[in-house]
N, C-alpha and C positions, 0 to 999 in steps of 0.2 A: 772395604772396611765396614765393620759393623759399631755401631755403637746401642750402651743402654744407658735412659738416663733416670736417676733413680734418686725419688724425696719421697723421707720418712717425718721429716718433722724435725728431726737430730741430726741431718744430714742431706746434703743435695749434693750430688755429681752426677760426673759424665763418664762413661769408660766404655775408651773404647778398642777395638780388637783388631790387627791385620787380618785380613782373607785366611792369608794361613797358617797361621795362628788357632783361629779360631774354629780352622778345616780341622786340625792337627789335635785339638781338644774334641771337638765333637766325635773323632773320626775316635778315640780312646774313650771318653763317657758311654758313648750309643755302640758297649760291644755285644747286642743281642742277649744279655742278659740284667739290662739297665731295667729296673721298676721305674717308669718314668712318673707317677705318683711321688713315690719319696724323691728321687730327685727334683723334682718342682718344689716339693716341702724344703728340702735340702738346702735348695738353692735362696730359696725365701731366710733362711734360716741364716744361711752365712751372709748374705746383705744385711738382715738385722745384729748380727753380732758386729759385721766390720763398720757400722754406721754410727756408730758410739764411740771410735778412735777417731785420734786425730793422727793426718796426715803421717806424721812422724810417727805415729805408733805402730802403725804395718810394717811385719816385719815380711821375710819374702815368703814364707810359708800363705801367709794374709793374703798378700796379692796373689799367689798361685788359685787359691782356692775360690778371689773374685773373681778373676776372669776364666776358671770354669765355671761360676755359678753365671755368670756373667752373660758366657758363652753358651750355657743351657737353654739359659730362660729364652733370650732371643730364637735361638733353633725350634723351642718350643711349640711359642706363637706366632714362626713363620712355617714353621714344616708338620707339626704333627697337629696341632688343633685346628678343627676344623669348621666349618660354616662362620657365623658372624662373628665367630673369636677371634679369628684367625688374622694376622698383621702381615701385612708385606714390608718388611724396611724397618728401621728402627724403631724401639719400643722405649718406652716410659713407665716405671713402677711407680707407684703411691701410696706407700703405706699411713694406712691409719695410725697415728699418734697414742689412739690408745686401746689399738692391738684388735680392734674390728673388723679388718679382711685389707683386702689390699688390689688395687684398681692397676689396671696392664690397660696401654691404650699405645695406638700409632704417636711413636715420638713425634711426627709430622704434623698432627692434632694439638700439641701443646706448646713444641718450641718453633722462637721464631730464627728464621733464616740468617746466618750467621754466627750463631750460639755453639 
């Protein structure tokens, strides 16, 4: 299982993804002809849109397009960036409240155990 956990200021969760699931998404985004620049924008993009609903307001279109954005980001900063960017295991977004850039860090670094 993968998880990401993601606070913008308007929002804080957890989401998380089965093995394969997430194989199953990846294995369809990354088909060799993926810009993986706009998809990381992309993905930035649809967490700041779905972070201003609430719960009830996702429809399933909404959560299809989390948990690939979801599923990106994580694949991201375990498999393609590289040297001290680069995460093993769960990841943590942070975005700036008011639209200043936005902090990726080991979920391991910020949550505590049981969470």
């Amino acid at each position: 299982m993968i998880a990401v956990y993601y606070d913008s200021g308007k929002a804080q969760w957890k989401y998380e993804l089965e093995d394969a699931e997430y194989d199953e998404i990846i294995k369809n985004v990354l088909d060799g002809t993926t810009d993986l620049t706009e998809a990381f924008n992309e993905s930035l993009e649809i967490l700041r849109d779905l972070a201003v609903l609430a719960d009830d307001e996702l429809d399933e279109d909404d959560e299809f397009d989390q948990g690939v954005a979801v599923a990106f980001l994580w694949h991201y900063f375990n498999h393609i960036v590289e040297g001290d960017d680069r995460i093993e295991g769960d990841i943590a977004v942070f975005e700036a409240e008011d639209g200043t850039g936005v902090t990726v860090m080991p979920a391991s670094a910020v949550v505590m155990d049981g969470e």
